[in-house]
C-alpha positions as CSV (number, residue, x, y, z in Angstrom):
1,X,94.7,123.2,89.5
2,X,97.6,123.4,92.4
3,X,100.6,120.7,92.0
4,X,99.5,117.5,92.6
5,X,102.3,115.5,94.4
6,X,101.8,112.1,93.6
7,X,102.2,109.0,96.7
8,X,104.8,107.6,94.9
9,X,107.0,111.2,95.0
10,X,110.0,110.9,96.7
11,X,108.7,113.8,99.0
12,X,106.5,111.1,100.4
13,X,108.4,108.3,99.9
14,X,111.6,109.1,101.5
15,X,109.9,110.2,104.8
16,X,110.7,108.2,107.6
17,X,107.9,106.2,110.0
18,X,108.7,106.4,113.7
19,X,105.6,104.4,114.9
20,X,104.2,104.9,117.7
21,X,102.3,101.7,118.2
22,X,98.6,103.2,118.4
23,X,96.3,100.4,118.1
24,X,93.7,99.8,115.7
25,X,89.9,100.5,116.6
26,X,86.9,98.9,114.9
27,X,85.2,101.8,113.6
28,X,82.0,99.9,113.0
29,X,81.2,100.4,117.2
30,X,80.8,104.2,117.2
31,X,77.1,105.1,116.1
32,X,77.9,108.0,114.2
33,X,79.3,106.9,111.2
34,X,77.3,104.9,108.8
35,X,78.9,101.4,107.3
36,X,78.8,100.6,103.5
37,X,79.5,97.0,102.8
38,X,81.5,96.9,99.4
39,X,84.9,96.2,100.5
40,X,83.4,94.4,104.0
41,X,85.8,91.4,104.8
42,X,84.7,88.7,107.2
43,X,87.5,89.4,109.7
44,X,86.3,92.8,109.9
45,X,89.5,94.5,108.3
46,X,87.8,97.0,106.4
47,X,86.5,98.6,109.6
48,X,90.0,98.8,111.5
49,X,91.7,102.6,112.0
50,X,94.5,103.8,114.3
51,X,93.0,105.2,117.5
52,X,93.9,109.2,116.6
53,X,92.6,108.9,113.1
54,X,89.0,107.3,114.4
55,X,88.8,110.5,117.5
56,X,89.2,113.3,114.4
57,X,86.7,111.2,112.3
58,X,84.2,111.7,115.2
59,X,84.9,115.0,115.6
60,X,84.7,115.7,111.7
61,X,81.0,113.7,112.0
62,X,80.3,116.0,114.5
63,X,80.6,119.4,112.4
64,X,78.4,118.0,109.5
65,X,75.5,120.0,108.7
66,X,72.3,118.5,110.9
67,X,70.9,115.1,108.8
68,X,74.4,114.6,107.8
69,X,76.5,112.1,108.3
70,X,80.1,109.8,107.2
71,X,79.6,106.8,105.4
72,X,82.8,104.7,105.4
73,X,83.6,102.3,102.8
74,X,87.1,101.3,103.6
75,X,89.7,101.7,106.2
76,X,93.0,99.6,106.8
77,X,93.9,96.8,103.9
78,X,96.4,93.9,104.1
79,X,99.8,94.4,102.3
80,X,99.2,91.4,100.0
81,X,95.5,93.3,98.9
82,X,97.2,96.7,98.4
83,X,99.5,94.9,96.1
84,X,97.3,93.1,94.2
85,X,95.2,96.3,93.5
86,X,98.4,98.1,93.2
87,X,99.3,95.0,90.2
88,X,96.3,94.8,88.3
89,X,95.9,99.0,87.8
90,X,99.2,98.7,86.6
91,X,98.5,96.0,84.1
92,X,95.4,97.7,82.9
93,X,97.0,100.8,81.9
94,X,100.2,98.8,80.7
95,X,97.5,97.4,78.1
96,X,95.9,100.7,77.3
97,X,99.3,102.7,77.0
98,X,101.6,100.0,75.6
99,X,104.5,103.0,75.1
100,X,104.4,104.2,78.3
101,X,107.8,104.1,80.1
102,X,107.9,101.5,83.7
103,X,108.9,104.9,85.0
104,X,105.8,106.8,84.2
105,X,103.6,103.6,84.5
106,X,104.7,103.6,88.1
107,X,103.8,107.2,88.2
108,X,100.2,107.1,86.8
109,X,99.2,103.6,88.7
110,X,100.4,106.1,91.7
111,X,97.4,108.5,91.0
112,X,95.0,106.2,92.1
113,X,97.0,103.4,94.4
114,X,99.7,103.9,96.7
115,X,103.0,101.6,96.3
116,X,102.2,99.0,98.6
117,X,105.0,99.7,100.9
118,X,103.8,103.4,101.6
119,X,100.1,102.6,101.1
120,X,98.5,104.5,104.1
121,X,95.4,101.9,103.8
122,X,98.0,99.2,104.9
123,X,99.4,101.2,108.1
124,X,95.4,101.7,109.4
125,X,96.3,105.4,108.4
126,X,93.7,106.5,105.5
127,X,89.6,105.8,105.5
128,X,87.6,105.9,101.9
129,X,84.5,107.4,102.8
130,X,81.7,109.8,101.7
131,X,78.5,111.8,102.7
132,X,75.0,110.4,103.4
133,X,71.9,111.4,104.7
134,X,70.4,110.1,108.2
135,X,69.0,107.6,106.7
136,X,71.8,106.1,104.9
137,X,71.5,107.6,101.1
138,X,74.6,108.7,100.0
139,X,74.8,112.2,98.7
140,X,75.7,113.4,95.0
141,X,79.8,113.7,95.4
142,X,79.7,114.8,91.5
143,X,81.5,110.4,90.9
144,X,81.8,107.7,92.1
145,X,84.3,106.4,95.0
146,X,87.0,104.6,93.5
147,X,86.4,105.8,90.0
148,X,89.9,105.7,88.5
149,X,90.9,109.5,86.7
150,X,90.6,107.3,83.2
151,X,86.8,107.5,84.5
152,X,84.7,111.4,83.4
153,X,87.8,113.3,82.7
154,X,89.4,113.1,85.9
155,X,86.0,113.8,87.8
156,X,87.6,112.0,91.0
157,X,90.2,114.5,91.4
158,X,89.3,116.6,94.4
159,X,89.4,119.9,92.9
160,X,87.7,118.6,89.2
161,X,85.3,121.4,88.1
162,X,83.6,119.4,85.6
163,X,81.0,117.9,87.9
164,X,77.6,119.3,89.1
165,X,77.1,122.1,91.2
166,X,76.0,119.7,94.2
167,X,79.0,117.6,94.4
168,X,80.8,120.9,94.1
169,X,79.3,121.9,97.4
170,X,79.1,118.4,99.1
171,X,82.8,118.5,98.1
172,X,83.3,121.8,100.1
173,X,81.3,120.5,103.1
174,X,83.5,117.1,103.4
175,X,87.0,118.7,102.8
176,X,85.8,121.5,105.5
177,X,84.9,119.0,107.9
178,X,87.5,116.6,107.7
179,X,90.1,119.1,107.2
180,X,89.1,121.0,110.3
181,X,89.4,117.6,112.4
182,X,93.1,117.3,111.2
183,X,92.7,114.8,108.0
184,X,95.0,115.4,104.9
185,X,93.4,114.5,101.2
186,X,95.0,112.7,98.5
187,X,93.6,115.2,96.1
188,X,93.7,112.4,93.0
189,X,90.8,111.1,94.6
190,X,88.2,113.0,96.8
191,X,86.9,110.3,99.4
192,X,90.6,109.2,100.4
193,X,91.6,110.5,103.7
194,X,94.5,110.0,105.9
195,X,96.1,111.2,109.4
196,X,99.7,110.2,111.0
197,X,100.6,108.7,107.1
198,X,103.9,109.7,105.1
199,X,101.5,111.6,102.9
200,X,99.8,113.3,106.1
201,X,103.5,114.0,107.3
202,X,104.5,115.3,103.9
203,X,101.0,117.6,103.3
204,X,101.8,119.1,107.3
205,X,105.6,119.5,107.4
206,X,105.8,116.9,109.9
207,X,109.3,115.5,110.1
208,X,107.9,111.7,110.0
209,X,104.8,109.9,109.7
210,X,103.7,108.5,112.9
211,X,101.8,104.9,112.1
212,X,103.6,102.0,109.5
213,X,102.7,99.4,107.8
214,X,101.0,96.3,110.1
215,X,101.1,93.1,109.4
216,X,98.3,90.5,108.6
């Protein structure tokens, strides 16, 4: 498996944001993506994406394979829920691995949540999402979205090989897609995706990332 940098990296953390004040569009209004409910909030967070991210979600929906489509689960979270999440990962695997250093606990929370303060979920920058059929049945993905890497041997990696040959290929047909439309991976966890991010900046060579943290 290729290096995996981690968000926390300094390659991705020393980046600079020079926002560019895109607004947020509520992702729920464009009939080609399907909606799962899991992480639904009743202000409608969940659903909010920069502008530029939504167009190459649209245009990564429209190079699925006929009877096809994205399911999204979750787009832009508030600070304060990135660092709760961001907390209580950290004090589950402080409990499991009582002689890890804070150093490499940082590291490992890292795998599978960003540091609040370069989370691209809080800048309206990254969408979890996955594949379904027309009528809404997600496909096999070879795990679960959001299973941590303690979860299957590291099954959620993007790249894993230890899952079944049809996650393997609806794998291929995801990255292909969203790839294609301009989307960066986090490749700890194969249903993360992000665009105008400091990890987006650091996967293209782009000097900076181009949407922040908002507030709220």
């Amino acid at each position: 498996m290729a290096e995996i940098v981690l968000m926390c990296d300094p390659r991705v953390a020393d980046l600079p944001v020079l926002e560019c004040g895109e607004p947020l569009v509520d992702v729920r209004k464009f009939p080609e993506f399907r909606m799962n409910a899991t992480y639904a909030d009743q202000a409608g967070i969940y659903a909010q994406l920069r502008a530029g991210l939504v167009e190459r979600l649209r245009l990564a929906a429209s190079l699925l394979p006929t009877g096809t489509a994205l399911m999204i689960y979750e787009g832009r979270r508030p600070m304060r829920l990135q660092a709760k999440y961001f907390q209580q990962y950290a004090e589950q695997l402080r409990r499991d691995n009582p002689g890890w250093s804070d150093d490499h606990l940082y590291q490992q929370t890292s795998r599978s949540l960003s540091p609040p303060a370069i989370g691209p979920h809080v800048a309206g920058a990254a969408v979890d999402l996955t594949l379904c059929a027309a009528d809404g049945g997600e496909l096999d993905m070879g795990g679960r979205l959001n299973a941590p890497p303690e979860e299957h041997d590291g099954a959620c990696y993007t790249a894993a090989t230890n899952i079944s040959a049809e996650g393997k290929e609806n794998r291929q047909i995801l990255c292909s897609a969203l790839e294609t439309a301009g989307l960066v991976n986090y490749p700890t966890e194969w249903w993360h995706w992000s665009y105008g991010d400091r990890y987006w900046a650091m996967t293209t060579g782009t000097p900076a990332a181009i949407y922040g943290p908002i507030s709220g």
